[in-house]
N, C-alpha and C positions, 0 to 999 in steps of 0.2 A: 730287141733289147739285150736276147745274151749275146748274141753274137758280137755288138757292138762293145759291150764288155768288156768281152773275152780278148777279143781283137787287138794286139796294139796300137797303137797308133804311129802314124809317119814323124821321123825327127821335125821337132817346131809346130805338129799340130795341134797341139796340148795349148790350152788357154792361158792367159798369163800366169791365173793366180795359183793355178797347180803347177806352174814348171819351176815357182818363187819358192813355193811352199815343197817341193817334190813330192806333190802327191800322183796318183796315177788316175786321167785326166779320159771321160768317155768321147770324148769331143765332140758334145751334146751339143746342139747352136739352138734357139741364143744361151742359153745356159746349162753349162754341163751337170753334168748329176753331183759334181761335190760342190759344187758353188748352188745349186738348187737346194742341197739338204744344208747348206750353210745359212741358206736366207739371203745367198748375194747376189745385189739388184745389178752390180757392172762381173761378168764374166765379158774378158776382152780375149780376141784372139788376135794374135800379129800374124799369121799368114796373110793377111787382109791388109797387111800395112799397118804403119806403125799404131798405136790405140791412140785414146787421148793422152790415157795417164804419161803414157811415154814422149809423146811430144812437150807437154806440160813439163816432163825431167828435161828432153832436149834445151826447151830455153830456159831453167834454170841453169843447165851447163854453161851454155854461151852465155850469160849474164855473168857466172864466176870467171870464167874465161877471159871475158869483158875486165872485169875488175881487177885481174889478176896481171894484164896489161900493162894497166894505168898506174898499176900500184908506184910510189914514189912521186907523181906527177903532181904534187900537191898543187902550183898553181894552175894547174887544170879546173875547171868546173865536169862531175862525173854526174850524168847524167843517166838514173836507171829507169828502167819500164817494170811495173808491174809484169811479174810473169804469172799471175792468174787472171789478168785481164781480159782474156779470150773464156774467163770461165766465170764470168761477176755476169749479173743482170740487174735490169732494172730495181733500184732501191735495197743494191745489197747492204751490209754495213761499212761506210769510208774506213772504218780504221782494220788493220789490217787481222783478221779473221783466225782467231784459234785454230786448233785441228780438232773437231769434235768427233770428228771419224779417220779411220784410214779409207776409207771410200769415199772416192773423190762427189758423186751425185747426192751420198748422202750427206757428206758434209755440208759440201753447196746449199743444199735443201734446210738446214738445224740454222745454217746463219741466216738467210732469209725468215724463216719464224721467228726468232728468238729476236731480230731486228724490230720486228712487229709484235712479239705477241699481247701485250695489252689488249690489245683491238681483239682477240680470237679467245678471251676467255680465262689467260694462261694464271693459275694462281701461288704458283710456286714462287720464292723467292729468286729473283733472275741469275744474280754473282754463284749465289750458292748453286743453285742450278748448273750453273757455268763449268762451277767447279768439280763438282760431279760427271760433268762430262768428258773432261781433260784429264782427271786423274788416272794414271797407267800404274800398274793396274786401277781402275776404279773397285774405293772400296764398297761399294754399296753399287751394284751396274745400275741404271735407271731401268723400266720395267719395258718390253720391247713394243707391248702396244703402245704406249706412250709415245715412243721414240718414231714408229712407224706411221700414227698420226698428226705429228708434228711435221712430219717431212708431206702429209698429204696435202693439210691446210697450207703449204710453205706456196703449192701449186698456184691457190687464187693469187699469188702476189708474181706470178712470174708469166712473163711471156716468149721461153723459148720454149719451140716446138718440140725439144730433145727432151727436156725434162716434162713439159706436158704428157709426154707418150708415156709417161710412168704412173699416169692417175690410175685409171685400172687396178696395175699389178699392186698397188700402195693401198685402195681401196679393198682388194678382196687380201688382202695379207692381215690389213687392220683388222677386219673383223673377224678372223679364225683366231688372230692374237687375241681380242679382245673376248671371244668364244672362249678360248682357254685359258686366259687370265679368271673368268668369274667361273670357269669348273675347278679349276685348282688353285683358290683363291691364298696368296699368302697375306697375312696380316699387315706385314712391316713395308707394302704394295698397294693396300687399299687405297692410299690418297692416289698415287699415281695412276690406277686403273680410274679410279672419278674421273680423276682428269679427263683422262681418254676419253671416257664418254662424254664428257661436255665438248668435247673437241670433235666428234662423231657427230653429236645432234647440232653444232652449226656447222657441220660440214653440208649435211643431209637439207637443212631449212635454207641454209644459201644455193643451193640446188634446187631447192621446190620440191623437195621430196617430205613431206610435211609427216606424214605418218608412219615414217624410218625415224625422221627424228624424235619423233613423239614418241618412242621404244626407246631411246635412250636415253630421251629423259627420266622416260618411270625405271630405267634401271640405276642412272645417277642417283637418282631419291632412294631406292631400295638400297644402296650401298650407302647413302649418305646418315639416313635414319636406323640402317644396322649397326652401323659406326660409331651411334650415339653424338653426330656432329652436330645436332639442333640442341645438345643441350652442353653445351662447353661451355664451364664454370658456372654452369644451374645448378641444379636441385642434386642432380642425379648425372654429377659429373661423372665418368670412368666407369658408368653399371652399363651391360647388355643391354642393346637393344631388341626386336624383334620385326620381321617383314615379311608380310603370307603367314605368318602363324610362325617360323621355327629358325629363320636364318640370324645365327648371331655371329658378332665381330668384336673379339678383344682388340683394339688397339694398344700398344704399347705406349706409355706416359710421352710425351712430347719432350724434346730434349733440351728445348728452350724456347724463348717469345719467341723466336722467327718460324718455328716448326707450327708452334701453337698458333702461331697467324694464319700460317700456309692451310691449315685444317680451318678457321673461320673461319677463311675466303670462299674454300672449295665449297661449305655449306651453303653460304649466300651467294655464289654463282650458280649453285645448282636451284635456289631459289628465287631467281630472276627469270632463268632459263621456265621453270614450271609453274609460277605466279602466271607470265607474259604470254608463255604459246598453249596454256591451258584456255584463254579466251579467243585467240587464234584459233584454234583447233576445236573449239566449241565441246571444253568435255570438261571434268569436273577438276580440278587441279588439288594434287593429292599430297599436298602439304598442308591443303587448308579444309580438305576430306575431317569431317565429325570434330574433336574437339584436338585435332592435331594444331591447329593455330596458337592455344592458348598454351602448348607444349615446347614453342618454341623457346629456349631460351640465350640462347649464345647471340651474346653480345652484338653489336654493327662492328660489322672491320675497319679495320685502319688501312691507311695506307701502307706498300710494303716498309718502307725505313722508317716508319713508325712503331712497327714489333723488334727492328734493329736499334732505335734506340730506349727501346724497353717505355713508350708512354702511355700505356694502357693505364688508368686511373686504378691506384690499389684496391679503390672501392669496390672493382665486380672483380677482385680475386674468388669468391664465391659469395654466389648471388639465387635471388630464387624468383625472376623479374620476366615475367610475360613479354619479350621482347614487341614483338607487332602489338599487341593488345597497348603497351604502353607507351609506341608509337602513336598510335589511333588516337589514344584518348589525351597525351598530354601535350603543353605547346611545345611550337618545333623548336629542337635542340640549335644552337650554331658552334657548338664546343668541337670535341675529339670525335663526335663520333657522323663527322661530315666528310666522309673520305670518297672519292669518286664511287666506290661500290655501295658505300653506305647508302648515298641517296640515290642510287640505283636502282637498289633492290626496296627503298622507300617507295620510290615510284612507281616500281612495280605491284607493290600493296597497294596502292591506291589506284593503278588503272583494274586489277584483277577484283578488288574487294567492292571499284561503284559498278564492276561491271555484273559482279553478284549481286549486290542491292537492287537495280534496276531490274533483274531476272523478276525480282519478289515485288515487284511495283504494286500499291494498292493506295492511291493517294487519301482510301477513308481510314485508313486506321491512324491512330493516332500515333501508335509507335512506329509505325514507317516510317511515318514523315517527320519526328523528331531524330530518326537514325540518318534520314537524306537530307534536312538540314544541317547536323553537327558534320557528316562527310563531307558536304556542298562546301560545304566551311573551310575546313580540312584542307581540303585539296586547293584550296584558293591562298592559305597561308602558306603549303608548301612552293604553291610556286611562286609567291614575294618571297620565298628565303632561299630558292635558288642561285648559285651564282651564274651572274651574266654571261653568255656565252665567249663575251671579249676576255672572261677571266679565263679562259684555257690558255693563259698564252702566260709563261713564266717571266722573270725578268730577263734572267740571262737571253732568251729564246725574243721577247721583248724588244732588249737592244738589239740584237741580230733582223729584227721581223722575222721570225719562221714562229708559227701559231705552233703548242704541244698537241701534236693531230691526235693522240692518245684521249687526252683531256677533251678535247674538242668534239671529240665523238661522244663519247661517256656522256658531256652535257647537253649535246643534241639530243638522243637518245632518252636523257630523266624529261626536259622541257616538254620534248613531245609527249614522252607517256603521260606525264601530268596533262596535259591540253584536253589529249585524248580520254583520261580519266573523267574528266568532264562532259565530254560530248556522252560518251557511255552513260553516264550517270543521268543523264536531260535526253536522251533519245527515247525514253517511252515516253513523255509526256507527248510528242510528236505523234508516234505510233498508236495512243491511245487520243488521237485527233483532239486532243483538248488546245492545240493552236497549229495553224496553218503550217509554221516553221517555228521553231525556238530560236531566238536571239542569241542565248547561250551558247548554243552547241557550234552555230553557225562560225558568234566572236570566237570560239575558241580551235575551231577550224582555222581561221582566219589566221591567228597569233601564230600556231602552231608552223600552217605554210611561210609565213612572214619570218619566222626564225631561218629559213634558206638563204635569207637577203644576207643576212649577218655572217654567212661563210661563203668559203670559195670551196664549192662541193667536186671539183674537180679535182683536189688536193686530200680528199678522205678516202678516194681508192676502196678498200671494204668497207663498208659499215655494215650493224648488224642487222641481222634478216629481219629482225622484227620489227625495225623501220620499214621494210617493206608494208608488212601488215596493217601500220596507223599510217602512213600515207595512202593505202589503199583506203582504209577509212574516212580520211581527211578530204578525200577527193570525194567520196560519196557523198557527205556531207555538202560541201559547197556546190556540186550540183544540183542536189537539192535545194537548195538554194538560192541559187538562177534560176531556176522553173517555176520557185516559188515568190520572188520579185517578178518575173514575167508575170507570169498569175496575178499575183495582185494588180499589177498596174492596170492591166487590162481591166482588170474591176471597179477599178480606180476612176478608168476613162468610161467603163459603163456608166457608174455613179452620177457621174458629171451630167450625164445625161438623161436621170433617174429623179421623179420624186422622192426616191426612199433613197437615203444616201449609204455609201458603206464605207463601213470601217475605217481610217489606214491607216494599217498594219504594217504598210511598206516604211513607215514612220520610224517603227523599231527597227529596220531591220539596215544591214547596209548595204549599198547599192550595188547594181550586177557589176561595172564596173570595178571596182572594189573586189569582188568575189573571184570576177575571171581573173584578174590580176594575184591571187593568192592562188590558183588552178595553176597557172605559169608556173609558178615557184617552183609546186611540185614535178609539173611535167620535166622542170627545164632538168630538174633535181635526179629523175628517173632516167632523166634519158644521158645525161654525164653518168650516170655509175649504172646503167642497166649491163654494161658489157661485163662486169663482176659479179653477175648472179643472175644465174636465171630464175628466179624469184622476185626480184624488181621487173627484170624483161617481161616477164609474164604480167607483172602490173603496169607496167608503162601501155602494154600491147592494150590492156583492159580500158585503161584511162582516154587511149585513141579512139578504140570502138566508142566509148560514153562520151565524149566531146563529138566527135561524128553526128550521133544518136541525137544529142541536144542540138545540133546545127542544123539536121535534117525537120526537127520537130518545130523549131522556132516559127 
C-alpha cells in the first residue's frame, strides 16, 4: 500500500477522473484510492482503451461534425442518431433524459427510477424532485442514501449485465449510508432518510429476504412516529414525539402544501408497508401496538398534484379526528380523500385489522361477533366502492390504448387486499371445523384470482412483493377447495348408495372446475413476473410442488 503510493506512476496510467481533475492517482484497479474515498462507482482507466465515457464523447463529435457539414443544405432532410443509444435499456424514459449526475452509470440508473417510481414506493413530489437534482450547484444536495438506493431499486427494471454487476457494491454502500444517516441524523433529511428505508425494505421483500425487511420497516415507523408524522394537522401538530423511550425529531414547518403532502405520503406508505407485511411476517404490527391506532391522525393523502393545486378541504387545516377509527366506523367516503394511496393504505387496515379479529375468534361472545359482523360488512362495502380495475386507464392514455401501469398496479394490489381481507376474516370458522369449506373465503379467492383475467400481467413488470404473499394465500385456499369438492362428492356418491343420506354441501360451494381455472390465473400470473423477484419464484416454485401434491393424491 506505501509503496504503491509513494510510487509514481507511468505517463497515462492515472485513471480518467484524476488526470481531468489533476489529482495524483494510485492506479488502484478497479478503483483508485481517490475515486474510492470519493464514492465513484466508474473509475475508468484508458490504457485499456478508449472508456465508455469517451467513446460516448467520440460520437457526440462525429454527430457535430456530421452537422457541421450539412450546415446550409437546407433542402436536405438531416438525419441524427441518438448518441446515448448504446447506453438506454429497456423502458428508459423516450424523452430525452436530464443530467442528474456527471457519472454516466449513475445517471443512467436516476432515469430508470424516476421513470418508474410510483410503482417502488417513491413519495416525493416528482418535477420538484427533478429539480433538485439538476440544480448546479444544488441548493439543498439530496441525501446520498437516498440517492444510492434509488440507483439500486433502478436494478430490478434493467437487464444489462454491466449495470447488474453493480447490485452488490449499490447494496453494501446503501446500507453503511443508511447506517450513518440514522447515527448523525440531520433534521432537514429526515423525510429523505424514510425514504430510503421504504425503498430498502421493498428491496429486501422483492428479494425474499423477509426479516431484513422487516428491520426497516420497524426503523421507517421509528423515524416516522419520531417525526411526529401520524399526527399532521391533529391534536398535537409540530410537538415531539418519542421511540424506545427517548429519540426525538424537530422537524422544521413544511414550506408549503406540496412539502406538507410529501411528509403525509411518507407516513401512509410507511403505513401500508407495516399494516401489510406485519401479517406476512406473522408478528405484531406496531402502528397498531396498544392504543397507537386511535393516535393516528393525519389525514388520507392526495394525490401528488393535488397538494400542487392546493385541494386539501380547509376543513382539517386542524383537526383532532381518529383517522382509521373513523374509517372503520363511518360509511365509505368517494370525495378527496380516494387517492390511489388513500385506499391503499384503507385496504391495508382492513386485510391487517380482519386478520387480528380472527386471531381473537370466539364465536360465543357476543361482542365478537358483533365486531366480525360490522368488519364482514366493512370490507364488503369497500370493495363496491372500489374503482374498476379498467378505471386505471386515463383518457389521454385511453385514446392511445396504453393502460397507466402505475394506477393499475396500485388497484390490483387494494382489490386483492380487500379479497384477502376476507378469506382471513372466515378462515377460522374452517379451522374451528364448524364447516367442511366456507363458501366465503373460497368466492373470494375466486374473485380475487379472476381479477388476473382483466390485465395483461406481462405489462406490470414489478409489482409489489406483497402480492406475492396473498397469491400465495389465494392459492391455498382454492386448494383447499378442490380436495374439498373432491371430498364431498365422493360422499355425495356414497350417499347415493346409503340409507342415511348426506348433506350437499357441494350445493354451496363452486365447482372444481371453476376453482382450477382461478389456480391458472394465479400460476399463469407467477410465472409471467416470477423472473422479477425471487419471492414470487419462490412462490410459483411452492404452487408446483402443491398442484403436483393434489395430482398425485386424487
Amino acid at each position: 500500500m506505501a509503496s504503491s503510493s509513494s510510487a509514481p506512476l507511468e505517463r497515462g496510467k492515472a485513471c480518467l477522473r484524476c488526470r481531468r481533475r489533476k489529482m495524483r492517482c494510485d492506479g488502484t484497479k478497479p478503483i483508485c484510492g481517490q475515486c474510492s474515498r470519493a464514492e465513484e462507482t466508474e473509475c475508468e482507466y484508458t490504457d485499456g482503451g478508449p472508456t465508455p465515457s469517451q467513446l460516448l464523447e467520440r460520437n457526440v463529435a462525429d454527430l457535430e461534425a456530421r452537422i457541421r457539414e450539412l450546415e446550409g443544405r437546407t433542402t436536405d432532410t438531416i438525419t441524427l442518431h441518438d448518441p446515448h443509444s448504446t447506453y438506454r435499456v429497456w423502458g428508459t424514459p423516450t424523452q430525452a433524459p436530464q443530467r442528474y449526475s456527471d457519472n454516466p452509470t449513475e445517471h443512467r440508473l436516476l432515469c430508470i427510477f424516476l421513470d418508474r417510481s410510483p410503482t417502488l414506493g417513491f413519495i416525493f413530489n416528482k418535477s420538484r424532485f427533478v429539480r433538485r437534482l439538476t440544480s448546479r450547484p444544488s441548493v439543498s444536495p439530496v441525501s446520498p442514501a437516498l440517492l444510492i438506493l434509488m440507483q439500486l431499486l433502478a436494478l430490478f427494471f434493467c437487464d444489462d449485465p454491466q449495470l447488474k454487476a453493480h447490485e452488490p457494491q449499490l447494496l453494501s454502500r446503501g446500507l453503511q449510508a443508511l447506517s450513518s444517516a440514522m447515527t448523525n441524523i440531520e433534521p432537514t433529511k429526515m423525510i429523505e432518510v424514510l425514504q430510503a428505508e421504504i425503498l430498502m425494505a421493498f428491496y429486501f421483500f422483492n428479494k425474499d429476504r423477509k426479516l431484513e425487511g422487516g428491520y426497516h420497516i420497524t426503523a421507517a415507523v421509528s423515524i416516522a412516529v419520531a417525526c411526529n408524522l401520524h399526527k399532521i394537522r391533529g391534536s398535537q401538530q409540530g410537538g415531539p414525539a418519542t421511540v424506545g423511550g427517548g429519540t426525538r425529531y424537530h422537524l422544521p414547518p413544511p414550506a408549503d402544501d406540496v412539502e406538507e403532502g410529501e411528509r403525509i405520503a411518507s407516513f401512509w406508505a410507511v403505513y401500508c408497508l407495516d399494516r401489510c407485511w406485519s401479517v406476512a411476517l406473522k408478528s405484531q404490527s406496531v402502528l397498531s401496538h396498544g392504543d397507537m391506532t386511535s393516535q393516528i391522525e393525519t389525514p388520507w393523502p392526495l394525490d401528488s398534484i393535488g397538494y400542487e393545486q392546493g385541494l386539501y378541504p380547509q376543513a382539517l387545516m386542524h383537526r383532532n379526528v381518529p383517522t382509521i377509527k373513523h374509517f372503520l366506523d363511518s360509511p365509505i367516503s368517494t370525495g378527496w380523500d380516494r387517492s390511489s394511496l388513500a385506499i391503499r393504505a384503507q385496504a391495508s387496515t382492513l386485510f391487517e385489522t380482519a386478520t387480528g379479529l380472527a386471531s381473537q375468534w370466539d364465536p360465543t361472545a357476543h361482542a365478537f361477533q358483533a365486531k366480525f359482523l360490522a368488519l364482514d360488512n366493512r370490507i364488503e362495502h369497500f370493495k363496491r366502492s372500489l374503482p374498476g380495475l379498467s378505471q386505471g386507464v386515463s383518457l389521454t392514455q385511453a385514446q392511445q390504448g396504453r393502460p397507466d401501469i402505475n394506477t393499475l398496479r396500485c388497484l390490483l394490489s387494494c382489490h386483492t387486499l380487500a379479497h384477502c381481507a376476507t378469506v382471513q376474516l372466515h378462515t377460522p370458522i374452517i379451522q374451528h371445523g364448524n364447516e367442511p369449506t366456507n363458501s366465503r373465503t373460497l368466492s373470494a379467492a375466486i374473485a380475487a384470482a379472476n381479477l388476473l383475467r382483466e390485465v395483461d400481467v406481462n405489462t406490470l413488470g414489478i409489482v409489489d412483493p406483497i402480492l406475492g404473499v396473498l397469491w400465495s394465500t389465494i392459492c391455498q385456499v382454492l386448494i383447499r377447495g378442490i380436495v374439498t369438492v373432491r371430498r364431498v362428492r365422493v360422499r355425495s356418491a356414497y350417499s347415493g348408495r346409503s340409507a342415511t343420506p348426506v348433506p350437499n354441501v357441494a350445493a354451496h360451494l363452486p365447482g372444481e372446475m371453476m376453482i382450477t381455472s382461478a389456480l391458472d390465473c394465479v400460476q399463469m400470473a407467477l410465472e409471467a413476473l416470477s423472473g422479477t423477484s425471487p419471492l414470487l419464484e419462490r412462490e410459483l416454485a411452492n404452487l408446483r410442488q402443491a398442484r403436483s401434491d393434489l395430482q398425485t393424491n386424487n
